[in-house]
VMD Tcl script that builds the backbone (N, CA, C; Angstrom):
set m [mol new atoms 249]
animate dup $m
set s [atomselect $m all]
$s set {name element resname resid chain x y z} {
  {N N UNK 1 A 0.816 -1.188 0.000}
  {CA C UNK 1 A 0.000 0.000 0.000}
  {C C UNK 1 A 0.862 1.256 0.000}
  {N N UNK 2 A 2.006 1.519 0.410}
  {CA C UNK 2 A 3.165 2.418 0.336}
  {C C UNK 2 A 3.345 2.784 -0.683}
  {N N UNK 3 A 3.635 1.617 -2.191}
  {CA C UNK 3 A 3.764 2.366 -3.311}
  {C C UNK 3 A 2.758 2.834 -4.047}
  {N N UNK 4 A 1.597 3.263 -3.473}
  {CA C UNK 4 A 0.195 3.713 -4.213}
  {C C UNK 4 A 0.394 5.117 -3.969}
  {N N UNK 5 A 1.039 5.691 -3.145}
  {CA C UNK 5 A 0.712 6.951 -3.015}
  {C C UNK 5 A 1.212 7.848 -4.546}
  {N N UNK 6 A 2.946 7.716 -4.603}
  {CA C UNK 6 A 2.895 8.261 -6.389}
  {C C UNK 6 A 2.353 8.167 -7.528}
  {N N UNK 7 A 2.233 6.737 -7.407}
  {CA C UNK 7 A 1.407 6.495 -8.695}
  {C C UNK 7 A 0.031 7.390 -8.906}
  {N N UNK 8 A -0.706 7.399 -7.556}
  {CA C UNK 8 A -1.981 8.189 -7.322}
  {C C UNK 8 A -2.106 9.607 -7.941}
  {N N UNK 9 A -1.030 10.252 -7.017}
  {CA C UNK 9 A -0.384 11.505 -7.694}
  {C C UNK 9 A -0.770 11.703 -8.494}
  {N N UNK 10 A 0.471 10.780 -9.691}
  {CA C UNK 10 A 0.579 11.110 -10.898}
  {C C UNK 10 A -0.384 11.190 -11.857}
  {N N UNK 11 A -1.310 10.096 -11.886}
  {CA C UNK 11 A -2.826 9.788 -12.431}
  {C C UNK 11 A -3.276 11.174 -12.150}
  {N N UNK 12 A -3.902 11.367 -11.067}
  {CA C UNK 12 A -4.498 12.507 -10.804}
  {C C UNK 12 A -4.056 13.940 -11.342}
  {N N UNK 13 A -2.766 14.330 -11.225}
  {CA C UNK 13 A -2.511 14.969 -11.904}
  {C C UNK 13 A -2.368 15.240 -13.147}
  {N N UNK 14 A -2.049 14.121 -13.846}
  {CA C UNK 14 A -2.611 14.149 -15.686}
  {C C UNK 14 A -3.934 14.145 -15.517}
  {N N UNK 15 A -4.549 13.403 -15.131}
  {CA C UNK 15 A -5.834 13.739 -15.298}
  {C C UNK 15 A -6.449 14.723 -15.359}
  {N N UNK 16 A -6.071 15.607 -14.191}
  {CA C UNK 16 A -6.700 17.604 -13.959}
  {C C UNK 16 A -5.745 18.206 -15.407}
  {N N UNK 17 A -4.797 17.972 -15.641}
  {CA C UNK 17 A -3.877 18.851 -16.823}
  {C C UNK 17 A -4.905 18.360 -18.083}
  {N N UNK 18 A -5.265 17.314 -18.263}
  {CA C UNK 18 A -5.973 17.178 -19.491}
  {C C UNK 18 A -7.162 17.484 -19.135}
  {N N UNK 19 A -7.711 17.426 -18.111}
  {CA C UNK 19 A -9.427 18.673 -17.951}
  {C C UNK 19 A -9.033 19.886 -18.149}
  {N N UNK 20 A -8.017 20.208 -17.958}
  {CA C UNK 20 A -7.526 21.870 -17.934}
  {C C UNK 20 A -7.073 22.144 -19.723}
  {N N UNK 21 A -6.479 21.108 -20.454}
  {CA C UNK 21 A -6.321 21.042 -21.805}
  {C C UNK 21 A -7.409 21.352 -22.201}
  {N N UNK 22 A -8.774 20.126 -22.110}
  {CA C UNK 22 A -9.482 20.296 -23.241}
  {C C UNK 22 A -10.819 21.316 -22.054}
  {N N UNK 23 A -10.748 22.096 -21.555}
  {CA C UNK 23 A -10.881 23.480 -20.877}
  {C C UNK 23 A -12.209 22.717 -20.292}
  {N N UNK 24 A -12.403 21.612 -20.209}
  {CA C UNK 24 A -13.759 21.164 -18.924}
  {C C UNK 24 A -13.263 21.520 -17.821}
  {N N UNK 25 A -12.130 22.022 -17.009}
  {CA C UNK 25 A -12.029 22.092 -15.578}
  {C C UNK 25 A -10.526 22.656 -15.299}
  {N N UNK 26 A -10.513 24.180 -15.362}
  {CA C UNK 26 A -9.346 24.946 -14.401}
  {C C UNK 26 A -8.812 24.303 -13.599}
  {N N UNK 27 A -7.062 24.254 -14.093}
  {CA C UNK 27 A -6.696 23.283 -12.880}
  {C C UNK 27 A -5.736 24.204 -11.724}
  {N N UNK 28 A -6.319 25.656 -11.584}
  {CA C UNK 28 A -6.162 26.456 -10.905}
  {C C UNK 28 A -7.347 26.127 -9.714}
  {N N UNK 29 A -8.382 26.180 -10.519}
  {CA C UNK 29 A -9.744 25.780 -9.614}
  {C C UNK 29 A -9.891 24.377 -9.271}
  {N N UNK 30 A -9.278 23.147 -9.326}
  {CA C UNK 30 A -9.265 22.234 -9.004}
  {C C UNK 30 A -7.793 21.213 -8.396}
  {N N UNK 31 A -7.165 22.050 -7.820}
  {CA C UNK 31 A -5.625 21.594 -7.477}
  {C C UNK 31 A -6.260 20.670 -5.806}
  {N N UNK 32 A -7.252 21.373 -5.622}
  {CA C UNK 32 A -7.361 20.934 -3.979}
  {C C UNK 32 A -7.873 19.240 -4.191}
  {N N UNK 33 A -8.064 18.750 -5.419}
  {CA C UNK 33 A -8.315 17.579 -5.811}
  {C C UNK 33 A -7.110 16.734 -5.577}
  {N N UNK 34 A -5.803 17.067 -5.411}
  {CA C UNK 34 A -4.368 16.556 -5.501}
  {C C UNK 34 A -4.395 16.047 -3.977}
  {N N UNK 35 A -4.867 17.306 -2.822}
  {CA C UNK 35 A -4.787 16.839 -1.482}
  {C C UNK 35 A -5.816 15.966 -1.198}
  {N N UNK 36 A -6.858 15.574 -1.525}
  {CA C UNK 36 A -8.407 15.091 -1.489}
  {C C UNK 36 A -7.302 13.609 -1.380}
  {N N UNK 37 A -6.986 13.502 -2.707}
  {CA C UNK 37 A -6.659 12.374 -2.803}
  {C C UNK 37 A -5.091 11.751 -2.205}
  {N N UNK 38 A -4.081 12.371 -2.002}
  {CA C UNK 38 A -2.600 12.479 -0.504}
  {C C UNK 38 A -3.848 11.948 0.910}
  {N N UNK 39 A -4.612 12.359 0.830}
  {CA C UNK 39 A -5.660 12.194 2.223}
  {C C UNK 39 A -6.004 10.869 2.307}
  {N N UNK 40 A -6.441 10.752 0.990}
  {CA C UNK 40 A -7.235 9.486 0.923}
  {C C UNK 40 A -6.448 8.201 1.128}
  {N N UNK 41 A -5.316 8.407 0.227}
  {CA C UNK 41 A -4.261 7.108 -0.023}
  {C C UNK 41 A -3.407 7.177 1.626}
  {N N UNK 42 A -3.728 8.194 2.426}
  {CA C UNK 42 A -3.070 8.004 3.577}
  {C C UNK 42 A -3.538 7.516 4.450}
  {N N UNK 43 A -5.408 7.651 4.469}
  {CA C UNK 43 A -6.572 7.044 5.395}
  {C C UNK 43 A -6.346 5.609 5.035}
  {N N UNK 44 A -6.944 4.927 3.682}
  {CA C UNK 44 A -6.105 3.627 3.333}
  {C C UNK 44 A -5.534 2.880 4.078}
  {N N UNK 45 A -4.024 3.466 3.731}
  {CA C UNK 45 A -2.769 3.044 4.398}
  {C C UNK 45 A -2.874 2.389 5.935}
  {N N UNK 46 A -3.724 3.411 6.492}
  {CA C UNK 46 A -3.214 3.669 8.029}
  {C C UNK 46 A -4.279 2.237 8.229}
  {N N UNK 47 A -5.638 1.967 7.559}
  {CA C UNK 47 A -6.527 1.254 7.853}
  {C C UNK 47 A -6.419 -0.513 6.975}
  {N N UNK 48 A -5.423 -0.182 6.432}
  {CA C UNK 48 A -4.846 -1.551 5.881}
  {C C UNK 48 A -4.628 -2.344 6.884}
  {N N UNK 49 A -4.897 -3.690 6.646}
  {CA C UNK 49 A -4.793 -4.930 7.307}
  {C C UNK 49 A -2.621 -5.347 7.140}
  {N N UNK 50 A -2.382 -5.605 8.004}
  {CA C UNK 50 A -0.905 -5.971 7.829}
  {C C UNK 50 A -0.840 -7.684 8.337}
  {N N UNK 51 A -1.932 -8.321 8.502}
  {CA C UNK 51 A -1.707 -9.710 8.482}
  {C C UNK 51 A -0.821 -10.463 7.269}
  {N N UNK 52 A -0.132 -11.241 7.788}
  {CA C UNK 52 A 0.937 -11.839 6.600}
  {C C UNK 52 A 2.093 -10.941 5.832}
  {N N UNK 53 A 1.971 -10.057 6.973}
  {CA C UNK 53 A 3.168 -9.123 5.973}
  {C C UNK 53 A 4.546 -9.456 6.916}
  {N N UNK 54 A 5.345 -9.158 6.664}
  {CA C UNK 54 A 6.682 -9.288 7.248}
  {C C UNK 54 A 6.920 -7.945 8.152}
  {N N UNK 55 A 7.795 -7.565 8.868}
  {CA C UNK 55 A 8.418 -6.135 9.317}
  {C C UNK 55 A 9.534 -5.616 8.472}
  {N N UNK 56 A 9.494 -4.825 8.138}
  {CA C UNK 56 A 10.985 -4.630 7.086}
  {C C UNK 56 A 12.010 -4.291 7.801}
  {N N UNK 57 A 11.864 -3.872 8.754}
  {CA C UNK 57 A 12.780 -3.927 9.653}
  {C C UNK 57 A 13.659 -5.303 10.289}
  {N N UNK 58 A 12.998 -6.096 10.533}
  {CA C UNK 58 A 13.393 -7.171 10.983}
  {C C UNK 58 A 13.941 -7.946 9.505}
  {N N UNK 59 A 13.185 -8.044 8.175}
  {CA C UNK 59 A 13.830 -8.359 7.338}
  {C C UNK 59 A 15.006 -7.907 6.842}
  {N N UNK 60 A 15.410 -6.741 6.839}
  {CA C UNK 60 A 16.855 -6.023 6.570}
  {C C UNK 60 A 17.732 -6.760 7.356}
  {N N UNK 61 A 17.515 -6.602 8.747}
  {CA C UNK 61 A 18.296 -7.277 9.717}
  {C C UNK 61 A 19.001 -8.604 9.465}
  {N N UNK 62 A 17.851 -9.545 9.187}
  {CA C UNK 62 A 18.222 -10.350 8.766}
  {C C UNK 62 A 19.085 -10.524 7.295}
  {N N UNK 63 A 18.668 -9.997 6.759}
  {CA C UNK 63 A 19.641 -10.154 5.830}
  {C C UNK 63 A 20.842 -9.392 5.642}
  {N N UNK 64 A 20.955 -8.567 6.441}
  {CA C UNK 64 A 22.510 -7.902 6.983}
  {C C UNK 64 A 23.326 -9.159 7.706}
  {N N UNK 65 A 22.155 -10.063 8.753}
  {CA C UNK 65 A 22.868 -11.049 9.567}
  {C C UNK 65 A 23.501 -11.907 8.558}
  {N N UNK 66 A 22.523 -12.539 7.193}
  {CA C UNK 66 A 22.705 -13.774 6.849}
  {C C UNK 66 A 23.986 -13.485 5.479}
  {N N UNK 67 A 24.321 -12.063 4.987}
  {CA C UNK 67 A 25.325 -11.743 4.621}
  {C C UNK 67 A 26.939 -11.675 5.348}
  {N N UNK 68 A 26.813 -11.630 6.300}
  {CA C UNK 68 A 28.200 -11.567 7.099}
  {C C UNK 68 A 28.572 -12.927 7.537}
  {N N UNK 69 A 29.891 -13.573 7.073}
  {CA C UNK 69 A 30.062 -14.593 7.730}
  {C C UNK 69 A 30.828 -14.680 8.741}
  {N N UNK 70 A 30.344 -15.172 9.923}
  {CA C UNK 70 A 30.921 -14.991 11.473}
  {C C UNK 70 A 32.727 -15.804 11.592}
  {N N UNK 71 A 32.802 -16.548 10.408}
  {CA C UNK 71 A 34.172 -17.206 10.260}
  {C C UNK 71 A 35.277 -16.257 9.730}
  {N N UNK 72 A 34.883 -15.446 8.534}
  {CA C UNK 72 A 35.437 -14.823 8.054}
  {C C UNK 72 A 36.414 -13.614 9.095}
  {N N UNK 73 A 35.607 -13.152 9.636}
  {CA C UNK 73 A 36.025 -12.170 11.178}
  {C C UNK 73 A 37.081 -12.955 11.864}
  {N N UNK 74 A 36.739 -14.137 11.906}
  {CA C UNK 74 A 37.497 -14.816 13.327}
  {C C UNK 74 A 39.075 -14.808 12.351}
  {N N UNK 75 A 38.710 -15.716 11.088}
  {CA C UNK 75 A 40.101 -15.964 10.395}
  {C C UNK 75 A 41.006 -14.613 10.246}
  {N N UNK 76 A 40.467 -12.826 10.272}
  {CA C UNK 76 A 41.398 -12.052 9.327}
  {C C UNK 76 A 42.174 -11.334 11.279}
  {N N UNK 77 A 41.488 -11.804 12.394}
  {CA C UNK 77 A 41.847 -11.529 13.858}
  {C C UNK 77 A 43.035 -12.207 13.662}
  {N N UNK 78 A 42.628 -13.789 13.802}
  {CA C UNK 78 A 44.024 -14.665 14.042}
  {C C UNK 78 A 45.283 -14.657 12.938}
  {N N UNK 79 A 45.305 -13.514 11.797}
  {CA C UNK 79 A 46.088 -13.555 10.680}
  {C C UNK 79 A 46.514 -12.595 11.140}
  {N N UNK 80 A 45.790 -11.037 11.775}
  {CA C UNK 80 A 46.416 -10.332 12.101}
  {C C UNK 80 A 47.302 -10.042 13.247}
  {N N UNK 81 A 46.927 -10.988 14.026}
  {CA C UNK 81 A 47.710 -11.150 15.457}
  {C C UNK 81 A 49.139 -11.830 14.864}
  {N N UNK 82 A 49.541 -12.666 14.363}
  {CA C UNK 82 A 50.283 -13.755 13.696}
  {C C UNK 82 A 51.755 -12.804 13.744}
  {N N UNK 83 A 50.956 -11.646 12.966}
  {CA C UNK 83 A 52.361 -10.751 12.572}
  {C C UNK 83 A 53.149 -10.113 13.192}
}
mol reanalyze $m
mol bondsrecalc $m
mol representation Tube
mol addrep $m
């Protein structure tokens, strides 16, 4: 639901530029249509269900963890002590 908000935008805003093209609707007189809808995609958001979703937080983590190998550390300690 996060990446809906630009896309929303953008729609909306071509949309008012081409009412404002073919002169059905000033898009001087209709800009407050841009926040109507930032409002909307944010009410949404907040009221979205997050069952089955992951934390992205905790997923980064993990995959910061499962990138580092805990051997690698130990071997470049005992190489550097050596010298």
């Amino acid at each position: 639901m996060n990446s809906m908000l630009m896309p929303a935008i953008i729609v909306t805003v071509g949309l008012l530029l081409l009412l404002d093209n073919v002169r059905a609707m000033r898009f001087n007189h209709s800009w407050p249509i841009i926040l109507i809808v930032i409002g909307s995609i944010k009410v949404l958001q907040s009221s979205a269900s997050t069952d089955g979703h992951r934390d992205p937080s905790l997923a980064a983590a993990a995959a910061i963890t499962a990138t580092q190998d805990p051997n690698a550390s130990a071997s470049s300690t005992s190489s550097s002590e050596g010298r």
